[in-house]
LORO-609737 format. One record per residue (C-alpha): residue number from 1; chain; x, y, z. Coordinates in nm, 2 decimals. Layout:
N
   k c   east  north     up
 NUM A      X      Y      Z
...
***
This chain:
138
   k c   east  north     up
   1 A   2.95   0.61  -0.89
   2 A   2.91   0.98  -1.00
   3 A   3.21   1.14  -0.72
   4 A   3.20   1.50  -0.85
   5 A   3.54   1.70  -0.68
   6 A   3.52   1.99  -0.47
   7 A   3.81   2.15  -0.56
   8 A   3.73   2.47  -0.41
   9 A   4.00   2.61  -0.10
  10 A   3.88   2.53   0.17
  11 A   3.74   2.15   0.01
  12 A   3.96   1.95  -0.17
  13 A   3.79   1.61  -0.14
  14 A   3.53   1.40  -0.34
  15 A   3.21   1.46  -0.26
  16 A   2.90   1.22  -0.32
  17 A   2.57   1.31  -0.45
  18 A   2.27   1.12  -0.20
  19 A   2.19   0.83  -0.49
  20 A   2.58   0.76  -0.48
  21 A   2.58   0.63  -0.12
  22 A   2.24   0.53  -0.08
  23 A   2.33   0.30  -0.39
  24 A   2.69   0.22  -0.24
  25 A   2.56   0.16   0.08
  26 A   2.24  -0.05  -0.01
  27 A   1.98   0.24   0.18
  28 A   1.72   0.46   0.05
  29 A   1.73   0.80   0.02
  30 A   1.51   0.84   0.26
  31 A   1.70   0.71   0.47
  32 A   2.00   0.94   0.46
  33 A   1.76   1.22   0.43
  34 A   1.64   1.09   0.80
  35 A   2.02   1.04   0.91
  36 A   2.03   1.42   0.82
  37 A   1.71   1.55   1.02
  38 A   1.85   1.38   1.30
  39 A   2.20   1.53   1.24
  40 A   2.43   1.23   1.19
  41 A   2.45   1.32   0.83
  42 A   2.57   1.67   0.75
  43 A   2.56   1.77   0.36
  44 A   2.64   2.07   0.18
  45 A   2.37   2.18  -0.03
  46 A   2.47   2.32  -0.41
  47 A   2.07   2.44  -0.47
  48 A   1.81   2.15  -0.40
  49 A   2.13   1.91  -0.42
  50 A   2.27   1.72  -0.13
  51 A   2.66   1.70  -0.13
  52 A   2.80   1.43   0.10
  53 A   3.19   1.44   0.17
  54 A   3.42   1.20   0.23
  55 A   3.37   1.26   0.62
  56 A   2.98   1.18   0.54
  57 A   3.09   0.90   0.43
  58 A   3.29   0.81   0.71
  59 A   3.00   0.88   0.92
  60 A   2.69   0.70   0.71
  61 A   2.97   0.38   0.71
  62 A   2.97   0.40   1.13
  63 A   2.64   0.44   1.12
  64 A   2.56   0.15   0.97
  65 A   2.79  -0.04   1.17
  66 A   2.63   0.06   1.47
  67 A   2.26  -0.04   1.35
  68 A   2.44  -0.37   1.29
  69 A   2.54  -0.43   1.59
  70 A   2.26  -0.33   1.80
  71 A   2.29   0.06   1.88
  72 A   2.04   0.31   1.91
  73 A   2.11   0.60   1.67
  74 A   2.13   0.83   2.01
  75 A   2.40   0.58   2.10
  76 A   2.59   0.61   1.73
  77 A   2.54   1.01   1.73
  78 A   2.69   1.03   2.08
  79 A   2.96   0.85   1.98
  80 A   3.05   1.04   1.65
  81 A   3.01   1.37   1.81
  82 A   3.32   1.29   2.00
  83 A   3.49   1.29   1.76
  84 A   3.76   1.56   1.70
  85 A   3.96   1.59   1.38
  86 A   4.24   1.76   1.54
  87 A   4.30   1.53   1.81
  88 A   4.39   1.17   1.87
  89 A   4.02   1.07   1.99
  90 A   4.09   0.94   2.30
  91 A   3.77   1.01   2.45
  92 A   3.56   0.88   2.17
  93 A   3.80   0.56   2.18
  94 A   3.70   0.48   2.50
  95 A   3.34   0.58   2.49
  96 A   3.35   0.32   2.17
  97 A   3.51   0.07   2.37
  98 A   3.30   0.08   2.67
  99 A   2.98   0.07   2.49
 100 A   3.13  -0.21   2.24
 101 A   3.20  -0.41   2.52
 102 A   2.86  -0.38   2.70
 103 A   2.71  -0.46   2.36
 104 A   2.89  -0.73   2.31
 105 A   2.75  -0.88   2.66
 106 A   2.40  -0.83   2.55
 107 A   2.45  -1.01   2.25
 108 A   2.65  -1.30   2.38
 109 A   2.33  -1.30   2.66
 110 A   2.10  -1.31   2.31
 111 A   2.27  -1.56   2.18
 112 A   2.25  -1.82   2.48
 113 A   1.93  -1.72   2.48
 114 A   1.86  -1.81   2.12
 115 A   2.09  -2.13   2.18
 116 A   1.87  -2.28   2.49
 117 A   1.56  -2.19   2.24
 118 A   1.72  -2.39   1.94
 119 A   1.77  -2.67   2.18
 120 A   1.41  -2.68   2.34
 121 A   1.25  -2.66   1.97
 122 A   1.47  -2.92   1.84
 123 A   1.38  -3.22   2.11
 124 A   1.01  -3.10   2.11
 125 A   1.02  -3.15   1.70
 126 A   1.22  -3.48   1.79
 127 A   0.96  -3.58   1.99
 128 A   0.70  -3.49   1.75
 129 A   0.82  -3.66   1.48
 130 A   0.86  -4.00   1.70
 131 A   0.46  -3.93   1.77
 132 A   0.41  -3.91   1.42
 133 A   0.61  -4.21   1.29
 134 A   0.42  -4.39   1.58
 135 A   0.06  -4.29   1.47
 136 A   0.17  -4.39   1.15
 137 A   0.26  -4.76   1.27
 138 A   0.02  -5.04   1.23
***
């Protein structure tokens, strides 16, 4: 990874060029250029060059996390805007955990779902099969 340091005053963190995370994180550049229109992303901008920070990073690592897991983007930016560097995040805690929790219902409901579909597929190819080997009989 190219990290280039910021060691200006105000910035004394590593900062990321767009093809370092998109190859760290396995997206396109287009993506993280989309993450930005829709403000989840925020770079600095050295000319036509996008500079990500460690906090970016942070961020594009949440973000992910919440795709994974089934949230909208809306959901994942409403989330991260709670946050507040100088406080102890309570309120974003508990945002996280209520929706965490209510997304973890839907996906336990998914996956009975998926489970009583498994099962029907599985005695329809059993029975199937038991057509077939009779057809095949003499």
């Amino acid at each position: 990874m190219n990290t280039m340091t910021d060691t200006s005053a105000d910035h004394d963190e590593a900062v990321y060029r767009i093809g370092d995370l998109a190859e760290e994180f396995g997206v396109t550049l287009r993506t993280l250029r989309f993450y930005e229109d829709k403000g989840l992303l925020k770079p600095t901008r050295v000319g036509v060059t996008r500079l990500f920070s460690k906090r970016d990073r942070a961020r594009l690592k949440l973000i992910l996390l919440g795709k994974r897991v089934g949230f909208s983007l809306t959901e994942v930016k409403r989330m991260i805007d709670l946050y507040d560097p100088r406080g102890k995040n309570v309120t974003q805690l508990k945002v996280a955990l209520s929706k965490g929790e209510a997304q973890m219902r839907v996906l336990e409901e998914q996956r009975a779902t998926i489970n009583t579909a498994i099962e029907e597929l599985e005695r329809t190819i059993s029975v199937v099969r038991e057509m077939l080997a009779e057809s095949d009989g003499p």
